[in-house]
Gaussian input, Z-matrix of N, CA and C with variables (Angstrom, degrees):
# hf/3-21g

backbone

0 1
 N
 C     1     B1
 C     2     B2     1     A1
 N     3     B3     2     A2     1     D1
 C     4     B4     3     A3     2     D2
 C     5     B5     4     A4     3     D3
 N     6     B6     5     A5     4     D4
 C     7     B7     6     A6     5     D5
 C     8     B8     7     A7     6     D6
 N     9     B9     8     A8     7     D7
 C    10    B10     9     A9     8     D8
 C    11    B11    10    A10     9     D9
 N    12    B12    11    A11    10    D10
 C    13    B13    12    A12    11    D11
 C    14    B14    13    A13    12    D12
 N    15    B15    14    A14    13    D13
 C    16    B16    15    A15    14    D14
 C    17    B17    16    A16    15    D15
 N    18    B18    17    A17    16    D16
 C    19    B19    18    A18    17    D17
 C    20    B20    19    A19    18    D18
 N    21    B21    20    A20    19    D19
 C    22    B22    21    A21    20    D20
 C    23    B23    22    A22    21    D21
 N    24    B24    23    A23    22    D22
 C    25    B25    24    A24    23    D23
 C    26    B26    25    A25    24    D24
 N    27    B27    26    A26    25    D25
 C    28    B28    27    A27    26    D26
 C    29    B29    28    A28    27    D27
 N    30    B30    29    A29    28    D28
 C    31    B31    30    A30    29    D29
 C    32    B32    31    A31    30    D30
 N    33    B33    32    A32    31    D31
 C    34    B34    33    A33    32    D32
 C    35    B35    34    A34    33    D33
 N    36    B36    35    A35    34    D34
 C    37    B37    36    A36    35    D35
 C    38    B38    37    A37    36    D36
 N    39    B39    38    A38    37    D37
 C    40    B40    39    A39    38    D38
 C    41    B41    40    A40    39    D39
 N    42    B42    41    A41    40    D40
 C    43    B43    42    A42    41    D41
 C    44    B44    43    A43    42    D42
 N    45    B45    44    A44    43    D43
 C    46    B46    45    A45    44    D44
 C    47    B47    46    A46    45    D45
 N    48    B48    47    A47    46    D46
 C    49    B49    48    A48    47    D47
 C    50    B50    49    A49    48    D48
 N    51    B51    50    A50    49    D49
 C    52    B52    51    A51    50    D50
 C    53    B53    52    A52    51    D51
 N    54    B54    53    A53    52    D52
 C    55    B55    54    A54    53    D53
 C    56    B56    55    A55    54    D54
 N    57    B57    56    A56    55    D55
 C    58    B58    57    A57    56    D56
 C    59    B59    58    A58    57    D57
 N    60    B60    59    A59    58    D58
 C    61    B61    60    A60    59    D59
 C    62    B62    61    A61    60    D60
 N    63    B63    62    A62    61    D61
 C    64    B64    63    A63    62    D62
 C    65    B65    64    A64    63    D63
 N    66    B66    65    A65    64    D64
 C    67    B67    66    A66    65    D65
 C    68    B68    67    A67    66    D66
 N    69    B69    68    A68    67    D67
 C    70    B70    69    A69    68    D68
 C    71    B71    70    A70    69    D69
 N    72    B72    71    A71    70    D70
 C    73    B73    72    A72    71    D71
 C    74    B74    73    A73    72    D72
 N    75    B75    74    A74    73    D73
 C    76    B76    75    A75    74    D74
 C    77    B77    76    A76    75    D75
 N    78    B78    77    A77    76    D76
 C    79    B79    78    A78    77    D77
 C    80    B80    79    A79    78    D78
 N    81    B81    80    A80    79    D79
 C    82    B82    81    A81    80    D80
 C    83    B83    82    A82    81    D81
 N    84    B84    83    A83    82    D82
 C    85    B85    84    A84    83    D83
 C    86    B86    85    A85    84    D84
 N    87    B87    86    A86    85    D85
 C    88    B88    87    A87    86    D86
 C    89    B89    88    A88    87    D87
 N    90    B90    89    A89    88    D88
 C    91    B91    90    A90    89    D89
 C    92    B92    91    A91    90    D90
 N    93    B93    92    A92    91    D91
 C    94    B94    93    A93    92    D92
 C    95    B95    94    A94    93    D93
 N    96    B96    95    A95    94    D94
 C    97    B97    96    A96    95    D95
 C    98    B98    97    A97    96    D96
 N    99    B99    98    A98    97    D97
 C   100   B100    99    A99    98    D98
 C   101   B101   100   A100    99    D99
 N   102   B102   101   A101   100   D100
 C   103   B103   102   A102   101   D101
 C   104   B104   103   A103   102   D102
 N   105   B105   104   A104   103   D103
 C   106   B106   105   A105   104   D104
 C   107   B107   106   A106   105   D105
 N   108   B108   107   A107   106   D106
 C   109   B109   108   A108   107   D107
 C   110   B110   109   A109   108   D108
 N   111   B111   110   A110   109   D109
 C   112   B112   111   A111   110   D110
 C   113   B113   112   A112   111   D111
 N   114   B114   113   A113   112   D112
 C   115   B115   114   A114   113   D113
 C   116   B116   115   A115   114   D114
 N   117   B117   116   A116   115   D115
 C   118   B118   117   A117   116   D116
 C   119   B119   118   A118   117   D117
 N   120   B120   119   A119   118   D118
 C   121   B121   120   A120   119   D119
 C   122   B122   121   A121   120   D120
 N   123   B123   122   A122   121   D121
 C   124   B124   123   A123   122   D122
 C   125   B125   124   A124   123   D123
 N   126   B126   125   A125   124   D124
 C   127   B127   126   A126   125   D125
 C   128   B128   127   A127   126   D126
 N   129   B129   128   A128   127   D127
 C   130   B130   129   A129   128   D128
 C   131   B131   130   A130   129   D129
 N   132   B132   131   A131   130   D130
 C   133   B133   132   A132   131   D131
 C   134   B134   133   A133   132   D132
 N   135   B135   134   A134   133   D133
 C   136   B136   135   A135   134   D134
 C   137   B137   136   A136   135   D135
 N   138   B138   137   A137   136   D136
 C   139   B139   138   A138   137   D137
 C   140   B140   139   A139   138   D138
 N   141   B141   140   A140   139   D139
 C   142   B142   141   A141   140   D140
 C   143   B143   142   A142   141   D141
 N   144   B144   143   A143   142   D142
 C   145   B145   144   A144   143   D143
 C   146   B146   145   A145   144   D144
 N   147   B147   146   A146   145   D145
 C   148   B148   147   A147   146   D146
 C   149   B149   148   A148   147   D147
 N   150   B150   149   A149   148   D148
 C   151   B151   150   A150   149   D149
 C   152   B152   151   A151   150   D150
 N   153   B153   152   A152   151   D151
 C   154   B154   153   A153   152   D152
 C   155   B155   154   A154   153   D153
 N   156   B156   155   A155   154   D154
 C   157   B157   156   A156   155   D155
 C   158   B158   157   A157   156   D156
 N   159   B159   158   A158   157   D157
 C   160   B160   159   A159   158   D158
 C   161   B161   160   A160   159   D159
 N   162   B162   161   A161   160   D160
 C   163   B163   162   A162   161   D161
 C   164   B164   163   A163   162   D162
 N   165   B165   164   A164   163   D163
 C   166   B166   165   A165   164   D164
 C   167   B167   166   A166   165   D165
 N   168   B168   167   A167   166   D166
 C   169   B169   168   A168   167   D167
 C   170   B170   169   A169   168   D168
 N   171   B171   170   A170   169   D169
 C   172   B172   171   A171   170   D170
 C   173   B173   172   A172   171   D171
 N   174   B174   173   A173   172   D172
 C   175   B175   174   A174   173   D173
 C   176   B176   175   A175   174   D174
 N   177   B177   176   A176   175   D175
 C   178   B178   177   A177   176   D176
 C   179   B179   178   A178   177   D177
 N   180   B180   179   A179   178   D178
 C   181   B181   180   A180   179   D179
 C   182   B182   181   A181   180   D180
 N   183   B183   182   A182   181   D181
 C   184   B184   183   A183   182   D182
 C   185   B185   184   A184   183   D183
 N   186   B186   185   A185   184   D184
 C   187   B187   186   A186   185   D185
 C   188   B188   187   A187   186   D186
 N   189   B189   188   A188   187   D187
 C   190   B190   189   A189   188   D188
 C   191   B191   190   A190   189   D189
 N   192   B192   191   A191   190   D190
 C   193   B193   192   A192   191   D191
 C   194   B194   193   A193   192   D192
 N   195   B195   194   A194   193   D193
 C   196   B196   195   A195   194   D194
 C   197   B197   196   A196   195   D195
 N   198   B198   197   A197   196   D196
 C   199   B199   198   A198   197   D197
 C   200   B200   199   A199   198   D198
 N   201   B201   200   A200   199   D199
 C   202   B202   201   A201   200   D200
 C   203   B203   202   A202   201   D201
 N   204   B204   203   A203   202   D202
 C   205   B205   204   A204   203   D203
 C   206   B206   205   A205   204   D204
 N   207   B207   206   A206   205   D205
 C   208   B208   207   A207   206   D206
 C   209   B209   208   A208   207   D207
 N   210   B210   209   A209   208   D208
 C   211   B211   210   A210   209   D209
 C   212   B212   211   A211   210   D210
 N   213   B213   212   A212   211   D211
 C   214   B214   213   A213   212   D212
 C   215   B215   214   A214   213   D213
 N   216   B216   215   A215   214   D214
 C   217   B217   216   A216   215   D215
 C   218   B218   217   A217   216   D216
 N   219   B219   218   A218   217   D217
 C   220   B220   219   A219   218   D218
 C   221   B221   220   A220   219   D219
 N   222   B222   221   A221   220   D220
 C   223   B223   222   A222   221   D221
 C   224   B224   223   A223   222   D222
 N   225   B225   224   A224   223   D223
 C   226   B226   225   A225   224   D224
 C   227   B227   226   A226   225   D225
 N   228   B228   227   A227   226   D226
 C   229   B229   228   A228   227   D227
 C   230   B230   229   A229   228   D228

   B1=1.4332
   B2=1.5302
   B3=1.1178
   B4=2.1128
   B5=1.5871
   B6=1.2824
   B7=1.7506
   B8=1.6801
   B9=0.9275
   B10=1.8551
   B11=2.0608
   B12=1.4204
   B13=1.6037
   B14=1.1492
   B15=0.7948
   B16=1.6799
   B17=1.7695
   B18=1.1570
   B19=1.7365
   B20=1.5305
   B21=1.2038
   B22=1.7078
   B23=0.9928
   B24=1.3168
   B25=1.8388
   B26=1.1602
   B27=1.7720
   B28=0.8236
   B29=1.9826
   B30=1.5298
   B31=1.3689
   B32=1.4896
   B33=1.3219
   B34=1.8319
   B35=1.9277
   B36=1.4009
   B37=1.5513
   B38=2.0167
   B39=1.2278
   B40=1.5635
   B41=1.7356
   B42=1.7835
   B43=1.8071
   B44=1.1603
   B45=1.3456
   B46=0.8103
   B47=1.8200
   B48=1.2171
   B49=1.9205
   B50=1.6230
   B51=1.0028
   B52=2.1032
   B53=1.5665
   B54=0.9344
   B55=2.3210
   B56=1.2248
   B57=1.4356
   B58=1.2267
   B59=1.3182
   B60=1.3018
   B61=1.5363
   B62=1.4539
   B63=1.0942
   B64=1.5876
   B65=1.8851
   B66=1.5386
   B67=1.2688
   B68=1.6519
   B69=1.0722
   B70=1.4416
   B71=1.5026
   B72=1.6770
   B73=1.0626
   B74=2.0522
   B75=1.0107
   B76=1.6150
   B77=1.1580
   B78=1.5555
   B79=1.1016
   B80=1.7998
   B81=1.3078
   B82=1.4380
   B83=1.6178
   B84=1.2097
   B85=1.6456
   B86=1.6171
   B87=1.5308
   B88=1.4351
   B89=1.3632
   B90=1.3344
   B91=1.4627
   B92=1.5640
   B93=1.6509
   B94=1.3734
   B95=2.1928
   B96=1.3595
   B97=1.6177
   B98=1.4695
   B99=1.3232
   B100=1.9381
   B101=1.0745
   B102=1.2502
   B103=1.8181
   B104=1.7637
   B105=1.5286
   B106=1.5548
   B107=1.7006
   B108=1.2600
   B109=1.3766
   B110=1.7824
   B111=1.0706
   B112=1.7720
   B113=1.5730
   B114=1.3691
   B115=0.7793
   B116=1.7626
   B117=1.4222
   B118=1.3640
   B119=1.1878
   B120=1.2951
   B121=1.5468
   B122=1.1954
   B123=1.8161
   B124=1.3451
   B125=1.2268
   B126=1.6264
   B127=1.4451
   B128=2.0674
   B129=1.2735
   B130=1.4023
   B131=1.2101
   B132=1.8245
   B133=2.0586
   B134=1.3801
   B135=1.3478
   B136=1.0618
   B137=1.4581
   B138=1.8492
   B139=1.5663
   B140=1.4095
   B141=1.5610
   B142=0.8879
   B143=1.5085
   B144=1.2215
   B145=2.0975
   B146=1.4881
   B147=1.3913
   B148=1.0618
   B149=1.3110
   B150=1.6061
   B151=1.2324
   B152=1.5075
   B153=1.2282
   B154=1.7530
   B155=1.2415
   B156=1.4737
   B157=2.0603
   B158=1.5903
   B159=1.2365
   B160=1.6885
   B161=1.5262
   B162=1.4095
   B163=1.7112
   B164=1.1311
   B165=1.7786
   B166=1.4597
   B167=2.1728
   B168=1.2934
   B169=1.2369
   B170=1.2385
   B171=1.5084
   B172=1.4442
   B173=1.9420
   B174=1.4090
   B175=1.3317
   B176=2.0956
   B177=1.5082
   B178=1.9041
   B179=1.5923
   B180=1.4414
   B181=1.1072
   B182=1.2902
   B183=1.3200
   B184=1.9720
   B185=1.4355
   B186=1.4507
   B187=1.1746
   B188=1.4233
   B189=1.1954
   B190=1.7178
   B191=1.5512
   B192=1.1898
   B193=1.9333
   B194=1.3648
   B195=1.5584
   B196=1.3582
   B197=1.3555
   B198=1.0886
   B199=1.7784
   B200=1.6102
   B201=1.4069
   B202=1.3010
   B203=1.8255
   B204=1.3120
   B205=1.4315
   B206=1.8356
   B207=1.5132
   B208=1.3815
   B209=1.5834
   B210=1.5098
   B211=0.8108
   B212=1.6859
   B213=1.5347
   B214=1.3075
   B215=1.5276
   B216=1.4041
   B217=1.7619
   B218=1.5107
   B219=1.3831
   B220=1.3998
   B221=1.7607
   B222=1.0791
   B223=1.6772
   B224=2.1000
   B225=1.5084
   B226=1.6589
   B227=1.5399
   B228=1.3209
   B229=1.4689
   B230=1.1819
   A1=107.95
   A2=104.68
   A3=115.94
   A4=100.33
   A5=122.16
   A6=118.64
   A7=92.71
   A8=127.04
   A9=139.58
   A10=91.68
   A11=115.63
   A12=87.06
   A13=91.89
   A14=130.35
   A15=113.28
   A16=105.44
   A17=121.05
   A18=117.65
   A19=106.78
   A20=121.37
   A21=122.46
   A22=132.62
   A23=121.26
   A24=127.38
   A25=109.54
   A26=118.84
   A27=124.78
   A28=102.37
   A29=89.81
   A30=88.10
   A31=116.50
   A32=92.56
   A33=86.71
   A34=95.23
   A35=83.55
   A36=84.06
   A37=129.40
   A38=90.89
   A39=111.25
   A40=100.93
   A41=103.76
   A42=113.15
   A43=106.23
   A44=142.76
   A45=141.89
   A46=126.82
   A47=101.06
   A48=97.24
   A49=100.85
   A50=107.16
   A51=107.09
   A52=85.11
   A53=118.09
   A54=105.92
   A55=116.16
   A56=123.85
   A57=139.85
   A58=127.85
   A59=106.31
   A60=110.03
   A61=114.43
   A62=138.15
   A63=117.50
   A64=96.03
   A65=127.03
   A66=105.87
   A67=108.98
   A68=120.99
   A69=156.53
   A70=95.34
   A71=133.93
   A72=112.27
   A73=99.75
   A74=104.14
   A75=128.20
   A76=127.21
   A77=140.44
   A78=128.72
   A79=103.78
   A80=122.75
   A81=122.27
   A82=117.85
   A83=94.64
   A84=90.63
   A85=96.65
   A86=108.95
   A87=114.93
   A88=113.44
   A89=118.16
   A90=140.83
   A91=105.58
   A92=101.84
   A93=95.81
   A94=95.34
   A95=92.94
   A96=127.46
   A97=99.87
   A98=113.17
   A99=152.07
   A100=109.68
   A101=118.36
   A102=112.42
   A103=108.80
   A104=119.38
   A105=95.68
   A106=75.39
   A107=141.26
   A108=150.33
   A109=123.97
   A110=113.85
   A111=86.16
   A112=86.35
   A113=116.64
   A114=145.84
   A115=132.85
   A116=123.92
   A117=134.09
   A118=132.25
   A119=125.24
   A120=149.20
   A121=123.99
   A122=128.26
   A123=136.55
   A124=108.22
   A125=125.40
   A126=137.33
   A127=88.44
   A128=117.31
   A129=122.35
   A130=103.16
   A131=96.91
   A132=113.23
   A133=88.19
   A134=128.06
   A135=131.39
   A136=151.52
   A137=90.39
   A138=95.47
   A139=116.78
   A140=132.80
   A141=137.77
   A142=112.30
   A143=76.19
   A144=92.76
   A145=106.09
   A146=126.09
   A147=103.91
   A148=103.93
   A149=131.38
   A150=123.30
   A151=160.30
   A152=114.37
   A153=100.78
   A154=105.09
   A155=119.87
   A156=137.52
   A157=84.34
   A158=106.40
   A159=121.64
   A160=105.98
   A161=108.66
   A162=119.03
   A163=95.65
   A164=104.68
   A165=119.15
   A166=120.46
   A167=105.11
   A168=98.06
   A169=118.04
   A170=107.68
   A171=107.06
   A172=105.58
   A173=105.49
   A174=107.85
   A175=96.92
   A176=92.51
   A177=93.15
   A178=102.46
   A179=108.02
   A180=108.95
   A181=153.11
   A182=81.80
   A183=113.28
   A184=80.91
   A185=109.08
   A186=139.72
   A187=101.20
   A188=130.49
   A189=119.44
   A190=136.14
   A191=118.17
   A192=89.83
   A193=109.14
   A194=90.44
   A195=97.22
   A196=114.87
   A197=114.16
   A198=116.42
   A199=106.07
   A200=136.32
   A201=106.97
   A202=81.57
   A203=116.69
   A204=132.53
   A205=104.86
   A206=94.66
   A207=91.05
   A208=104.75
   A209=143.42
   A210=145.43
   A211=137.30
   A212=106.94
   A213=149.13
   A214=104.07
   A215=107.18
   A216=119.19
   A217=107.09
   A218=125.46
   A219=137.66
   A220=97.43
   A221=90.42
   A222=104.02
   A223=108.92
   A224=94.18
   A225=106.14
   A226=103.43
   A227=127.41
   A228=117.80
   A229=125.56
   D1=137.77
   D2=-177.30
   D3=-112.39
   D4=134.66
   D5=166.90
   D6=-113.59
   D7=124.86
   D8=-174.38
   D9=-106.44
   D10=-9.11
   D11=-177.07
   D12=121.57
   D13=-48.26
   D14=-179.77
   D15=-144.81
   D16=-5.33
   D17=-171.90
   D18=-137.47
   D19=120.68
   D20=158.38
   D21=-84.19
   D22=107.99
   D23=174.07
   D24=-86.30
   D25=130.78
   D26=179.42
   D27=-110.51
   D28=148.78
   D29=168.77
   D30=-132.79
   D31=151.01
   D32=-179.36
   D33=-161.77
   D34=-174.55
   D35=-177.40
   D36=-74.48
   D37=20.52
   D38=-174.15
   D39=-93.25
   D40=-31.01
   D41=-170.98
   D42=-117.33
   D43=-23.19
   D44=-152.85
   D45=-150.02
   D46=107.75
   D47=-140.24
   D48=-67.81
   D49=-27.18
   D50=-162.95
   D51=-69.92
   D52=-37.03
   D53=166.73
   D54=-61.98
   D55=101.36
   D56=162.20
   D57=-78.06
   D58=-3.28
   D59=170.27
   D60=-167.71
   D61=151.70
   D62=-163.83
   D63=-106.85
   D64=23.74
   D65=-179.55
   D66=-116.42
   D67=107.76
   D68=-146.02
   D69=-86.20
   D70=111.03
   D71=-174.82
   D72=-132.85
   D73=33.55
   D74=-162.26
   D75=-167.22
   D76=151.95
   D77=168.17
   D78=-170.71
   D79=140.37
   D80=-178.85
   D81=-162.06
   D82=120.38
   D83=-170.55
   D84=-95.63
   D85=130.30
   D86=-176.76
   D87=-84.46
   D88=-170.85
   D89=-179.96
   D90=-50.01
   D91=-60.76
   D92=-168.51
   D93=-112.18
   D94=72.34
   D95=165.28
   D96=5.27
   D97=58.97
   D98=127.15
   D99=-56.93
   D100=93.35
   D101=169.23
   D102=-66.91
   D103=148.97
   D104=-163.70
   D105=-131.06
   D106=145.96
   D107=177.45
   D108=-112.39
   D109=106.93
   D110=-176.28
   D111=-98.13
   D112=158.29
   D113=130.78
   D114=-109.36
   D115=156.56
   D116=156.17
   D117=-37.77
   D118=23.54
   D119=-141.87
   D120=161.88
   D121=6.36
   D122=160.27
   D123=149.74
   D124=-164.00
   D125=-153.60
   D126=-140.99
   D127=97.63
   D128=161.02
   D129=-90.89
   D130=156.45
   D131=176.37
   D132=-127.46
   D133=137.11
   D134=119.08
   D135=-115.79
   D136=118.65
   D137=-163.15
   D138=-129.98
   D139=114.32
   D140=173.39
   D141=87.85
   D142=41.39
   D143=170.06
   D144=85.09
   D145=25.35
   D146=-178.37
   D147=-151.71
   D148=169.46
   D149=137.90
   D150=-135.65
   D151=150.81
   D152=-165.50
   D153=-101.81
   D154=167.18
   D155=-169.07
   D156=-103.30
   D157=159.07
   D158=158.40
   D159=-158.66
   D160=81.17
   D161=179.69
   D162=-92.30
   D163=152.58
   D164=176.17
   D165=-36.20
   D166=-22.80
   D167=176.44
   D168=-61.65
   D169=-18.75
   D170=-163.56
   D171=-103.91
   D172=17.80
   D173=147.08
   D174=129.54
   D175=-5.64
   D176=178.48
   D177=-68.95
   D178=166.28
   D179=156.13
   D180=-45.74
   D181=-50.49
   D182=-162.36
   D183=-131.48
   D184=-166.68
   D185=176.86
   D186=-133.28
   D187=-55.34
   D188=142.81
   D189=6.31
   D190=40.77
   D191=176.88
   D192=-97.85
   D193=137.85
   D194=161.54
   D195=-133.00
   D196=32.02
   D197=159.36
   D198=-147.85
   D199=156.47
   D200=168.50
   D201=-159.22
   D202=140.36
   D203=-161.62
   D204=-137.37
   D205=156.68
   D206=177.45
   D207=-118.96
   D208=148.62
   D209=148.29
   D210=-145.34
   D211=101.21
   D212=-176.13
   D213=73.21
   D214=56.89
   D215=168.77
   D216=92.52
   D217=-10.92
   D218=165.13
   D219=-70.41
   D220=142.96
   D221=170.84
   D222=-136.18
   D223=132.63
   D224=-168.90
   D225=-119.21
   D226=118.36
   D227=142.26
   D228=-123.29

């Protein structure tokens, strides 16, 4: 969800395809202010207006996160 000042966008997997599931079990805004999302269905970034998927194919464990941390510009969920 975005509040711009007067309007809230919500996003979920109905608007926005790299959301594979709308139940949110994580969240961490990094160093260089990347919002990073886990969900029950992968690890999303959104940065700079946009967003990217990072499912286990792409080298996570699980598809599961439910914690996700940063350490020294590395990011883990």
């Amino acid at each position: 969800m975005r509040f711009d000042g007067l309007r809230f966008t919500v996003f979920d997997k109905r608007n926005t395809p790299e959301f594979k599931s709308n139940v949110v079990t994580a969240l961490l805004e990094d160093g260089a202010q990347a919002l990073w999302i886990g969900t029950d269905r992968g690890l999303n970034r959104f940065r700079n207006s946009k967003f990217s998927l990072f499912p286990a194919k792409d080298g996570l464990a699980d598809n599961s996160i439910f914690t996700v941390a940063e350490d020294h510009g590395a990011i883990f969920g």
